[in-house]
N, C-alpha and C positions, 0 to 999 in steps of 0.2 A: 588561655585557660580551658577554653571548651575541648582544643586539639588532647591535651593534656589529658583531662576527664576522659574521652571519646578513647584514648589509648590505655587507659587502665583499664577498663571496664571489657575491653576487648583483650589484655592480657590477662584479665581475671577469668575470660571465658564467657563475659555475655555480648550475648548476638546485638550487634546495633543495626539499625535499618532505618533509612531516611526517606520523607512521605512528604514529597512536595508539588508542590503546584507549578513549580520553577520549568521551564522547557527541559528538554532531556541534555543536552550538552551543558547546561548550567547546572543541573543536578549532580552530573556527573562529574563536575569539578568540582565542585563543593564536597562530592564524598568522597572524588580521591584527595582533596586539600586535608578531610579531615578523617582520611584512612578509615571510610566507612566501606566496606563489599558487596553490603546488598542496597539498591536504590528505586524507589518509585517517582516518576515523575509525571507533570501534568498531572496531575490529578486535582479533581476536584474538591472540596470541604465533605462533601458524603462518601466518594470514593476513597477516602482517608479511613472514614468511620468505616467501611465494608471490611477495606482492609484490617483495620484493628481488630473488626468481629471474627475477621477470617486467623488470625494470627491467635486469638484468646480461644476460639474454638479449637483448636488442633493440642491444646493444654501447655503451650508455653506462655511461662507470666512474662505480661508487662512489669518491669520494676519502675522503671522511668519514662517522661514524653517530654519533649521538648518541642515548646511551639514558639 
């Protein structure tokens, strides 16, 4: 179901991007498993938050967060 969602939303034209704490090769299969392009990993619980401020400052909306 998630693959499913994760592929609309990306044919509909919204940017997905994955923010985890996961090492960088587990990140990274997990967002090509789920046909995601952009990924953050290692990251922190505050380094998440930076990045959200950073993403919400540049005026693109969050629609969604999945944690």
């Amino acid at each position: 179901m998630l693959f499913s969602t994760i592929n609309l939303l990306n044919d509909s034209g919204v940017k997905t991007i994955l923010l985890t704490g996961d090492k960088h090769e587990v990140a990274k299969d997990i967002a090509n498993e789920l046909n995601i392009k952009e990924f953050n990993a290692e990251l922190l619980p505050q380094e998440k938050v930076n990045l959200l401020d950073e993403i919400t400052n540049t005026n693109i909306t969050i629609n969604t967060m999945i944690a």
